[in-house]
LUMSE-135326 format. One line per field, with one value per residue (C-alpha): residue number from 0; residue in one letter; x, y, z. Coordinates in steps of 0.001 Angstrom, whole numbers, plus 500000, padded with zeros to 6 digits. Example, Ala and Ser with C-alpha at 12.3 -4.5 7.8 and 13.67 -1.06 7.14 Angstrom:
num: [0:1]
residu: [A:S]
xx: [512300:513670]
yy: [495500:498940]
zz: [507800:507140]
//
This chain:
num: [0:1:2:3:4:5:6:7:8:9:10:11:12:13:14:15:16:17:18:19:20:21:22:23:24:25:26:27:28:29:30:31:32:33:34:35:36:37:38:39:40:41:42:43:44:45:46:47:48:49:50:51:52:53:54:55:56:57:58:59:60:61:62:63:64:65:66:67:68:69:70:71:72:73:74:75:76:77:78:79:80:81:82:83:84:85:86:87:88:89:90:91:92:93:94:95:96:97:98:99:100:101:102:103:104:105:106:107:108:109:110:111:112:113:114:115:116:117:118:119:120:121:122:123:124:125:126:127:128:129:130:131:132:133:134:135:136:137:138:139:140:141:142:143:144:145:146:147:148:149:150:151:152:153:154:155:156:157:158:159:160:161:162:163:164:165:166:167:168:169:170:171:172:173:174:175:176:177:178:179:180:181:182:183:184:185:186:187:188:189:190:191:192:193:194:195:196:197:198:199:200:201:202:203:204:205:206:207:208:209:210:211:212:213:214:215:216:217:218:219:220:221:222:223:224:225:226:227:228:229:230:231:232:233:234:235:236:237:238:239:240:241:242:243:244:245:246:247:248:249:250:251:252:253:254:255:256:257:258:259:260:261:262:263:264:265:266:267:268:269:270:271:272:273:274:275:276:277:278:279:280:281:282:283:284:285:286:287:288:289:290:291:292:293:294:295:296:297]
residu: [X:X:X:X:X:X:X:X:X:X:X:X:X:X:X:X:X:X:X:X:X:X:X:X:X:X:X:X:X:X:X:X:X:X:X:X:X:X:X:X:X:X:X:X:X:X:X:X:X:X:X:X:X:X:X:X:X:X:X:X:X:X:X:X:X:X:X:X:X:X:X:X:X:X:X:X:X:X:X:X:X:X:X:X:X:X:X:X:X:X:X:X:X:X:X:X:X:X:X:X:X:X:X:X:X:X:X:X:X:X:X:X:X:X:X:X:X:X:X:X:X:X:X:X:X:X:X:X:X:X:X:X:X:X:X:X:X:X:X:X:X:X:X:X:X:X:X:X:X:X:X:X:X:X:X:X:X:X:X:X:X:X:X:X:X:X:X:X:X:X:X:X:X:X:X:X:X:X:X:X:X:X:X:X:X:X:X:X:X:X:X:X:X:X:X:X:X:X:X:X:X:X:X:X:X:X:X:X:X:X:X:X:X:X:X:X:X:X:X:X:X:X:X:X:X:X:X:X:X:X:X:X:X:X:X:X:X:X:X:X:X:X:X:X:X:X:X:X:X:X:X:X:X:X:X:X:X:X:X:X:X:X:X:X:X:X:X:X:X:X:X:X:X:X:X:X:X:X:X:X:X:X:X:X:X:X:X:X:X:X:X:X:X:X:X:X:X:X]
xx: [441816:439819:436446:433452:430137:428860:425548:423497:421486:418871:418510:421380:423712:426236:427334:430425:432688:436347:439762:442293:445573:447435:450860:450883:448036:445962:442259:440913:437005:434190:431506:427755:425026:422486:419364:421616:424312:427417:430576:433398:436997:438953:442887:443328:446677:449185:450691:454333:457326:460386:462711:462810:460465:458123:454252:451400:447597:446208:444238:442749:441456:439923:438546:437164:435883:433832:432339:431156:430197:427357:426495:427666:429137:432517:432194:435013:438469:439630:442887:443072:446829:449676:450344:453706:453589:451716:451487:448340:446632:444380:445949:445035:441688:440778:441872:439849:436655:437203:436097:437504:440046:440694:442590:443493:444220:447265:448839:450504:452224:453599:455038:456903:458297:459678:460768:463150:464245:464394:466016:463784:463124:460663:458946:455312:452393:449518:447088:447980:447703:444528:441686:440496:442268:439583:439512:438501:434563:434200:431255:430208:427771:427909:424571:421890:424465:426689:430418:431608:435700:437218:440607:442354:446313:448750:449588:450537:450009:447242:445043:441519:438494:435733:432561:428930:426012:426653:429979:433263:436520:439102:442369:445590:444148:442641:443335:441197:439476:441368:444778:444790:445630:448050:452098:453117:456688:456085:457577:454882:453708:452247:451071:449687:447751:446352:445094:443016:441890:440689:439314:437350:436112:435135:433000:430647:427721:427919:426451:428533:430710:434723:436621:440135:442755:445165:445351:447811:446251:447091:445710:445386:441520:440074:440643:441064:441563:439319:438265:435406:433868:431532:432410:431072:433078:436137:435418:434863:437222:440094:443505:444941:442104:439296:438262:439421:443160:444145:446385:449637:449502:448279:451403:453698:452025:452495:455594:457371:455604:456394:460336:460515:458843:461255:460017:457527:459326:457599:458013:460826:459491:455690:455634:457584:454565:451763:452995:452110:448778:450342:452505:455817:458443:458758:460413:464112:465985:465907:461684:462188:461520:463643:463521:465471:466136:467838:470139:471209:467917:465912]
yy: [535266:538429:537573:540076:539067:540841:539689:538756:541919:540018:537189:537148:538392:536201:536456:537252:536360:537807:536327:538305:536781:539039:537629:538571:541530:538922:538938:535182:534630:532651:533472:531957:531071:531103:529625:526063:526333:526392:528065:529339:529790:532158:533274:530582:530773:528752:529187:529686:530811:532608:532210:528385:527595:526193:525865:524198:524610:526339:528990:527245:524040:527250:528090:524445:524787:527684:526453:523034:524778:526955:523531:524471:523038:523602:524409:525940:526574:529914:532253:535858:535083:533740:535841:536785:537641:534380:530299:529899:526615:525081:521994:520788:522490:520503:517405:518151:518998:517664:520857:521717:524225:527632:530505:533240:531590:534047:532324:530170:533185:533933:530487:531336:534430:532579:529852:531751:533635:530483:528771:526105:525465:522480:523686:524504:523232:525544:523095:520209:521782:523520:522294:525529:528514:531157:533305:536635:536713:533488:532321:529226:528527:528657:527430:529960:532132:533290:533967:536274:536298:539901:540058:542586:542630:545292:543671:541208:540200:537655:538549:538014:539054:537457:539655:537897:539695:542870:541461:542293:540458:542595:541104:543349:545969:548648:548456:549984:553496:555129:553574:553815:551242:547971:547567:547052:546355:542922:540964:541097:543945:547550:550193:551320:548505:548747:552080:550659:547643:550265:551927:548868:547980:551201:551291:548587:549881:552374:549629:546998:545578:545429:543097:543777:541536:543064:545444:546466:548377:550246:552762:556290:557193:553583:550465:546783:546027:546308:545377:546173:549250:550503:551696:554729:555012:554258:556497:559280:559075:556465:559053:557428:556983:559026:562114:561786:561383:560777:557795:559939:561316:557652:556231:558643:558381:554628:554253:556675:554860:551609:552411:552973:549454:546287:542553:540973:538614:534926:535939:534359:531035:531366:531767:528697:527453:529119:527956:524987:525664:525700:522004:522247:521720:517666:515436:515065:511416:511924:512630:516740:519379:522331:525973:526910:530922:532778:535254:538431:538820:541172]
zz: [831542:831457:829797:828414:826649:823456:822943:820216:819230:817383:814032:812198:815056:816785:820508:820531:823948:824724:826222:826926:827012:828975:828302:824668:824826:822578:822389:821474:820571:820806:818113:818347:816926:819733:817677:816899:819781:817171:817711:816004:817773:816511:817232:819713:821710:822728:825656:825135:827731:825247:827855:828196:824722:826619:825099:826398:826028:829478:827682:824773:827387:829265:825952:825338:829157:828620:825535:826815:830133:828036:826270:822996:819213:818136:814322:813507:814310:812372:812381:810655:809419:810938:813986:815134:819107:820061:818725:817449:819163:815490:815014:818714:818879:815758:816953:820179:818809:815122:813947:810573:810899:808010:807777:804789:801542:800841:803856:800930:800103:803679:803629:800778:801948:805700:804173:802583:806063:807747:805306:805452:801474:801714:805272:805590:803661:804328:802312:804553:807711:807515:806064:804629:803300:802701:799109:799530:799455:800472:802379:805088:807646:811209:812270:811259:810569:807657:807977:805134:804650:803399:802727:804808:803948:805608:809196:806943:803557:804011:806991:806504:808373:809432:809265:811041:810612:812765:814049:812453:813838:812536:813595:813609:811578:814131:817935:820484:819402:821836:820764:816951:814068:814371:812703:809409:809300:809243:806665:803825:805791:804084:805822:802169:802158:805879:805144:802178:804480:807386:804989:803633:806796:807886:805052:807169:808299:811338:813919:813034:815905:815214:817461:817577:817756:820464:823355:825955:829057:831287:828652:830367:831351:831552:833506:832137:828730:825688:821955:820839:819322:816396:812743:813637:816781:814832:812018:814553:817123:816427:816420:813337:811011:812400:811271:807439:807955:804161:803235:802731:806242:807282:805595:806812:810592:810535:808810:811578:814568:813318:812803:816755:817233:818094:817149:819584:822016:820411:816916:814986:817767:816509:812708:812107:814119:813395:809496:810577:812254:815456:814929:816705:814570:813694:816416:815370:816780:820444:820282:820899:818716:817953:817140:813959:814654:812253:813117:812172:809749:811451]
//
């Protein structure tokens, strides 16, 4: 995996490292407290092969490797929201490091909503799975440092953010500055409210890191991918938000891109995952598990 070092830029600041997944154009993190040596993993993949639904956990041991390489703490396991183009890998990095594991309290809600398009009625309990589901303005440790959540719907309806100091990991809400803003034709999705969460976190202050979430090189005029950037950098130069585009010409921008978009290759496989804080579905007689894929829905 491509990896990149933010470092700390002072107290209060975390170091913040990258992995780029480059199968699903994923960007997983490592965020630390350098004074105590704690750590916080956050969007974790799976590895998973569509074609023969296949998963196994290359990229979060590599993860796990790098961590106890630089002698560190797994604290926390954390997710932004159920993510659609990749399983999320919680449930094994929690029982690997028996670090507690959290995610966006409205994923309750999302349940709800794929139950109903799996037609799965008693499927997915959110409070059993993860040990913490995060209210908007909530607030924990990690080490010296404090996490803060903010609730940042629109990708979907639950995604959170988790904002460190100076360091803002902002999910699938922006992509790179030079690429724009993320989908939100998700079910749950709005791209109303994605342009009042963009807005809300570009009202950070200017220094303040933002960590995307996703990106998808080759992007024309630099080499390798990338996700991180300033506020201020966003709020002058991102294409879809920068400069003062105003929310009806945000909507209408987003709404049209969005439309020419197909669904991500792992979806309809992860989110009956990811639901379940990346547990396969339960062994059935013969000791497999099994997809359930509904058709004709999307």
């Amino acid at each position: 995996m491509f990896h990149r070092t933010s470092p700390a830029r002072g107290p209060g600041s975390p170091r913040v490292d990258g992995f780029h997944d480059a199968a699903t154009g994923s960007v997983q993190y490592v965020v630390t407290c350098e004074a105590t040596g704690q750590c916080a993993l956050v969007d974790v993949v799976q590895d998973f092969d569509p074609a023969a639904a296949r998963s196994h956990m290359g990229s979060a041991q590599e993860v796990l490797d790098f961590v106890a390489a630089q002698g560190w703490t797994v604290a926390w396991v954390l997710d932004t929201h159920p993510h659609a183009d990749h399983l999320m890998a919680s449930d094994w990095l929690r029982a690997q490091t028996g670090a507690p594991n959290g995610i966006g309290a409205k994923v309750a809600e999302i349940a709800e909503l794929w139950r109903d398009l799996y037609h799965l009625p008693e499927a997915f309990e959110p409070a059993r799975d993860f040990d913490h589901l995060f209210e908007d303005g909530a607030r924990f440790a990690l080490g010296d440092l404090e996490v803060q959540v903010m609730l940042s719907p629109g990708h979907t309806l639950g995604s959170v953010t988790y904002v460190v100091g100076d360091a803002a990991l902002v999910h699938d809400t922006f992509m790179h500055v030079d690429v724009g803003t993320s989908r939100a034709d998700f079910p749950g999705g709005s791209s109303a409210r994605l342009y009042d969460s963009l807005m809300q976190i570009l009202d950070l202050p200017d220094q303040t890191r933002l960590f995307i979430g996703h990106d998808y090189p080759p992007v024309k005029g630099r080499e390798g991918p990338a996700w991180e950037a300033s506020v201020a950098d966003h709020r002058a130069h991102n294409p879809h938000v920068g400069g003062g585009t105003t929310r009806a010409d945000y909507i209408r921008l987003r709404d049209e891109r969005d439309a020419t978009l197909g669904l991500p290759d792992r979806m309809l496989h992860a989110l009956q995952v990811n639901l379940r804080a990346g547990r396969l579905p339960a062994s059935e007689a013969d000791g497999h598990s099994y997809f359930k894929i509904p058709a004709n829905r999307f």
